[in-house]
N, C-alpha and C positions, 0 to 999 in steps of 0.2 A: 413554937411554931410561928411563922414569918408568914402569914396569909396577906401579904400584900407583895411579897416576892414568886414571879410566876416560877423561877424557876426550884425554889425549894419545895412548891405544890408540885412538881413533875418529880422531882426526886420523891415525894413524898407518895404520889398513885404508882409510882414504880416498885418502890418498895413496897408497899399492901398488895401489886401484885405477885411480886416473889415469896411475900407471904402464903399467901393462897399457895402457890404452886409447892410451898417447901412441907403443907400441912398438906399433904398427899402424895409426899414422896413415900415412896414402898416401907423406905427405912423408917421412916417415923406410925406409918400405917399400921404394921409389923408390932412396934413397941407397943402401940395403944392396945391391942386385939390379941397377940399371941404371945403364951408363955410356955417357956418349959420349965419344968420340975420335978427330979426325981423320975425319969423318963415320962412324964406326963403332960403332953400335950392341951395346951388347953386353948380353946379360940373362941374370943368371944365377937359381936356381930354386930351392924347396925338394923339387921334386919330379922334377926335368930338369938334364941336362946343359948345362952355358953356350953359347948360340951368340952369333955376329957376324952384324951384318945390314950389310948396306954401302950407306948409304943414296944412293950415286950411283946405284944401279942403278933405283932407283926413281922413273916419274915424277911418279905423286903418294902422298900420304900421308893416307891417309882416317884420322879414330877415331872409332867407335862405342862406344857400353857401357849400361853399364845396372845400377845396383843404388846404395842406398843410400852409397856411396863413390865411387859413378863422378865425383861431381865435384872431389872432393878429386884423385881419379886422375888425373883433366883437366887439373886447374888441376900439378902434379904434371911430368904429360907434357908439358902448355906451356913450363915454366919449365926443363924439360929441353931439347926439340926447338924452341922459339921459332919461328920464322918458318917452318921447313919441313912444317909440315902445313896441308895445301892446304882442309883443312876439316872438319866433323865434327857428328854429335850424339849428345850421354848422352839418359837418362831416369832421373830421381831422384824418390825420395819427396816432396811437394808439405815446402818450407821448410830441404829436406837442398842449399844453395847456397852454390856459390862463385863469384867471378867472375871470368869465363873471356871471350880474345881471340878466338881462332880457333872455339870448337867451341860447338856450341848447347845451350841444356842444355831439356828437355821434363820439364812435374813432372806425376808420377800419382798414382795411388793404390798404397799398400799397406797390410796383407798381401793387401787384394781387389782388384783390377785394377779400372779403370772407362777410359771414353771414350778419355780419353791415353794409356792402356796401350796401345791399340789404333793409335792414330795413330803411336807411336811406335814403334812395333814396324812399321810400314808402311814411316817415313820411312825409318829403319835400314834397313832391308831395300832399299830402292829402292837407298842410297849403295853397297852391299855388292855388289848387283847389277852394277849399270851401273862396277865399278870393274874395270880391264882385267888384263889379264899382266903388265904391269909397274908395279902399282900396288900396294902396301902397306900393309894395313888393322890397326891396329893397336886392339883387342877391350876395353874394361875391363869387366872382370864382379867384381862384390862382391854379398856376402845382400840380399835383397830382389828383386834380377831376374827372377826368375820370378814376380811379379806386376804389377813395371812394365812389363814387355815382352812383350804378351800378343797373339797372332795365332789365334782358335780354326781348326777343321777345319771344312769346308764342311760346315754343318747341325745347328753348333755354335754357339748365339749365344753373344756375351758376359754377356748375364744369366745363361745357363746358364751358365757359367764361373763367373761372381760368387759364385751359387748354389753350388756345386760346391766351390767355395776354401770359404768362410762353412761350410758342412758341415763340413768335413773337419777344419777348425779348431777347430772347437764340439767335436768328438767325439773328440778326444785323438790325431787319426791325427801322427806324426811327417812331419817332414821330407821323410824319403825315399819316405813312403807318399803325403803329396802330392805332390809332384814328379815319382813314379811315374805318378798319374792325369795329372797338367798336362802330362807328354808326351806321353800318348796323347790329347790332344786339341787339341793346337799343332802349327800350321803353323812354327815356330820355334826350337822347343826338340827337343831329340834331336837334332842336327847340322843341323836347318833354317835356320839365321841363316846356312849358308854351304856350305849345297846347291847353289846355281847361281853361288857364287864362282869366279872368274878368277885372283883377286890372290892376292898370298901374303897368309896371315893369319897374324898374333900376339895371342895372348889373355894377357894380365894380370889372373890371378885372386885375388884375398882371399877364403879359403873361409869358410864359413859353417855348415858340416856335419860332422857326428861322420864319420869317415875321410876328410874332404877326394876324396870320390869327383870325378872331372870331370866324369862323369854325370849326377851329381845333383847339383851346384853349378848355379843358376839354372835345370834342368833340361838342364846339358847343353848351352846353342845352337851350342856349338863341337865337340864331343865326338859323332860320326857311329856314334846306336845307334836299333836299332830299339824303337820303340813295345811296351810290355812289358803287349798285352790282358788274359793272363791271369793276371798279378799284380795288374791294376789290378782284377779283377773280386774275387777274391781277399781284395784290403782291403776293398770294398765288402760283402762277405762278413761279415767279421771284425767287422765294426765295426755290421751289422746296418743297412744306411744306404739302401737300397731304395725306402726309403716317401718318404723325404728328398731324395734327388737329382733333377735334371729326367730324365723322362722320357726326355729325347733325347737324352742322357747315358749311363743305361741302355742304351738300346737301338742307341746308337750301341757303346758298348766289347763288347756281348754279338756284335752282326754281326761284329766286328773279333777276338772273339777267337780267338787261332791263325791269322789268316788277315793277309794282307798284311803289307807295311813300310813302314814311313815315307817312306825314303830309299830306293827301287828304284836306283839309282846311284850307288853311291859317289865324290864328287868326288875324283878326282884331282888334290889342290893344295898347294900348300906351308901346311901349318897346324903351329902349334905351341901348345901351352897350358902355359903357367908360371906358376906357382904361387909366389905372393909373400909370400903371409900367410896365419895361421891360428890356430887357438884355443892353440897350444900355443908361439904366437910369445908369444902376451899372458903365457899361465903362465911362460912361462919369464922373463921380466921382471921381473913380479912375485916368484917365487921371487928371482932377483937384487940387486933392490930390497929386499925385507925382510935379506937377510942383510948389505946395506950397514948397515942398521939396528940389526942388531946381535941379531936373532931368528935362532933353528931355524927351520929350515924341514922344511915334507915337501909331497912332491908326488903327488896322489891321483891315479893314472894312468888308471885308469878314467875315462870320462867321465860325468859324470851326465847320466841322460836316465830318459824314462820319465814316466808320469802321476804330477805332482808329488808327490801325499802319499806314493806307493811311494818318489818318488826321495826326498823330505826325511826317511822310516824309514831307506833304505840308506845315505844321507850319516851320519846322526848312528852311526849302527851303527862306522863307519868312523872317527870322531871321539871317542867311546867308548873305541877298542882304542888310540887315542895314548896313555893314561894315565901311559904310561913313559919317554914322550921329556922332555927338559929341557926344562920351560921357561924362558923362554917361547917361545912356539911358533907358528908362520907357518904353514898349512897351506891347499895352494890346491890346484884344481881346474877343473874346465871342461865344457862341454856344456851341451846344450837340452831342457828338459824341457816338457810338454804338461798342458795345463788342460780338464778337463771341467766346461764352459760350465750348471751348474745353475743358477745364480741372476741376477738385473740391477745386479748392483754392478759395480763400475769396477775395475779391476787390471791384472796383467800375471802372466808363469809366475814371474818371480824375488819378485817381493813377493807371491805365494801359497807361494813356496817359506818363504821366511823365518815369514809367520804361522803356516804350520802346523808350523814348527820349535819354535815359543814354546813347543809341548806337553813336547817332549824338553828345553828347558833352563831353566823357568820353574823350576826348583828348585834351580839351578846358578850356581855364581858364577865369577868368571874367564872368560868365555866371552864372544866376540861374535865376531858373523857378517854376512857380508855378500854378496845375491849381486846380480848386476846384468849389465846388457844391456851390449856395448861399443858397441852404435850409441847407447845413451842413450834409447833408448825401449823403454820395459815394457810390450806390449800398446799400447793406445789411450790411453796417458798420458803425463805430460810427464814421469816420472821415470823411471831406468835400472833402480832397483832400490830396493831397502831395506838397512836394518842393524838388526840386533837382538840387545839383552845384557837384562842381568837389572834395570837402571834403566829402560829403556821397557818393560820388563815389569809395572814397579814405578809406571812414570807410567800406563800403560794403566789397570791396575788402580784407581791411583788418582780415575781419571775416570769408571771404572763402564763400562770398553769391555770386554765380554766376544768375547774373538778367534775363538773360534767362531760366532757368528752371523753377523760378519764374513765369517767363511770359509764355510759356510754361504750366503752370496751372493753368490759370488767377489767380493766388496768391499774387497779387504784393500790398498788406493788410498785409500779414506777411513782406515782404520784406522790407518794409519803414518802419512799426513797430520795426524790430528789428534794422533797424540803426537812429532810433528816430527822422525820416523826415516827419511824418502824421501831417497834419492841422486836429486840432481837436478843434470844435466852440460849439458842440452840437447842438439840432436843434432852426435853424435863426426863425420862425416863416415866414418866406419868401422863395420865387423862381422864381428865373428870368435866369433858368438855368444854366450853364457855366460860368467862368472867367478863364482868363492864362493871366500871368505876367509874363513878361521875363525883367530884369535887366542887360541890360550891359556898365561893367565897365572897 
């Protein structure tokens, strides 16, 4: 290791990030968790105990799913189960493809649902139905789901949906605060994808979420909770969004709150949800991978989240008190931070995380950073994330790019673009949210 050459350090956080991303691809997820033998089914879990599925007992074998990965998971499940699945369909982000024998793949939209959201969330819904007692439906959920697979509540349209996500997005609400509202107005999510099921179900989930809740993973479609009116009224509260939301949005969660369930009948079914992958698969890789390397590591347990410029004050705070570790020094981390939508520039949360990092190390040497998407897409862009040290600090400057106007119009997509600091991977077929790598040497 050459820790006095910047550019072998940048070859070096790029690689610990394709690390990360490659110890979450489906296909490797898959190896670790699921075996066959002897027709026996076995999946073991990060968050459940192993069971055996015994697939004579079953006469057919349906797979549904839905998210950003599901066709990685597809193609995955194929190449595991080959011939014995009698048929299927994903829903994937429109260009997130692989090719697949047996199961259908439907592409939508994300982070806003549109037209295919909706058909697809139908077709699913028909297979899952009409599938018997002894038939076996086997679930792929990965981030992203909860906009591909979109069913509203009668008197809910889908532009009110659109409208609704678009909102929620702009205004800094997290994760769990959307997913909260997208329950309470889906026919699908809160345990709706397998409210009138028969079969036994299996869900294969890669979370996407700060505590890997089951709940809030996709919103839930397998996970049987009731619509949570008066939290969703609550964030709507919080975030002062009244003037902004449809009408019959409003006025549908206000009838609703405290009042009714979702799911007035609990299915009684064989369901099970295992949990495959997560943000802390990727860290822990990464941490792995760098000390193969021949770096310190530390591992920042906290997750980062939070309206990015809070979250990129409390990251550097945290990076700061390392002063005392040996370098050189691998320091990784994880989670989803949140962008309030001021200005018309192009970006994503991880390349506003890094611009507005340039403030706390534009004076500082030894240092670079890197944070980025594992699906490979930042926002509405074609890059994962950014990296920033004290030479694009030094190239910015020298073009007369002042990073605050940038930031200033959440534009910070042109900004790294034009001093040639964008992580650009295309899309991972995976998502296990967030990673930041910080190297100090």
């Amino acid at each position: 290791m050459n820790i006095n050459n910047i550019e072998s350090i940048r070859e070096d956080i790029q690689y610990l990030f394709k690390k990360g991303i490659e110890s979450v691809l489906p296909e490797n997820l898959f190896k670790n968790y699921l075996s066959l033998s002897n027709n026996i089914l076995q999946i073991n879990s990060i968050n459940h105990a192993p069971r055996c599925y015994d697939l004579n007992l079953y006469k057919n074998i349906y797979v549904v799913g839905a998210g950003k990965a599901s066709t990685s998971m597809a193609k995955a499940l194929e190449n595991l189960l080959l011939e014995k699945i009698t048929k299927g369909i994903i829903v994937t982000k429109y260009g997130f493809l692989e090719n697949l024998n047996k199961i259908k793949i439907i592409e939508a939209a994300h982070p806003v649902p549109d037209d295919n959201s909706v058909l697809a969330a139908k077709e699913i819904l028909s297979i899952v139905n009409s599938a018997g007692k002894d038939d076996l439906i086997i679930n792929l959920i990965s981030g992203g789901a909860s906009s591909l697979l979109t069913l509203p509540v009668d008197g809910i349209s889908l532009n009110d949906k659109i409208k609704t996500t678009t909102v929620l997005l702009n205004n800094e609400a997290s994760i769990h605060e959307i997913n909260t509202i997208r329950k309470c107005l889906s026919q699908i999510k809160g345990g709706g994808l397998i409210a009138r099921s028969q079969a036994t179900f299996v869900s294969l989930i890669i979370s996407d979420v700060i505590g890997d809740d089951i709940n809030i993973i996709a919103s839930g479609p397998t996970s049987v909770s009731f619509p949570d009116y008066s939290s969703a009224v609550k964030i709507i509260n919080k975030y002062n969004l009244y003037d902004l939301l449809p009408d019959t949005v409003i006025s549908y969660l206000n009838n609703k709150c405290n009042t009714g369930a979702f799911i007035e009948n609990i299915p009684q079914i064989d369901n099970e949800n295992f949990l495959i992958g997560n943000n802390d698969t990727a860290i822990n890789e990464i941490i792995n991978s760098a000390e193969k390397k021949g770096y310190n590591t530390y591992k920042i347990d906290k997750k980062i989240k939070g309206e990015v410029k809070t979250a990129a004050e409390e990251y550097f705070k945290i990076i700061s008190n390392l002063s005392d570790y040996e370098k050189p020094l691998c320091v990784v981390s994880g989670g989803e931070t949140t962008v309030k939508i001021i200005g018309n520039g192009l970006g994503g949360r991880n390349q506003e995380f890094c611009l507005t990092l340039i403030d706390y190390i534009k004076n500082k040497e030894n240092i670079i950073i890197l944070s980025g998407g594992t699906d490979g897409n930042d926002g509405p862009t074609d890059a994962a994330g950014a990296v920033i040290d004290s030479e694009c600090i030094f190239e910015a400057e020298s073009k007369n790019l002042e990073h605050k106007s940038f930031l200033s119009n959440n534009d910070s997509y042109t900004f790294f673009k034009k001093i040639n600091s964008l992580i650009i991977t295309g899309p991972t077929l995976t998502n296990v949210m967030d990673v930041q790598i910080t190297i100090l040497y």
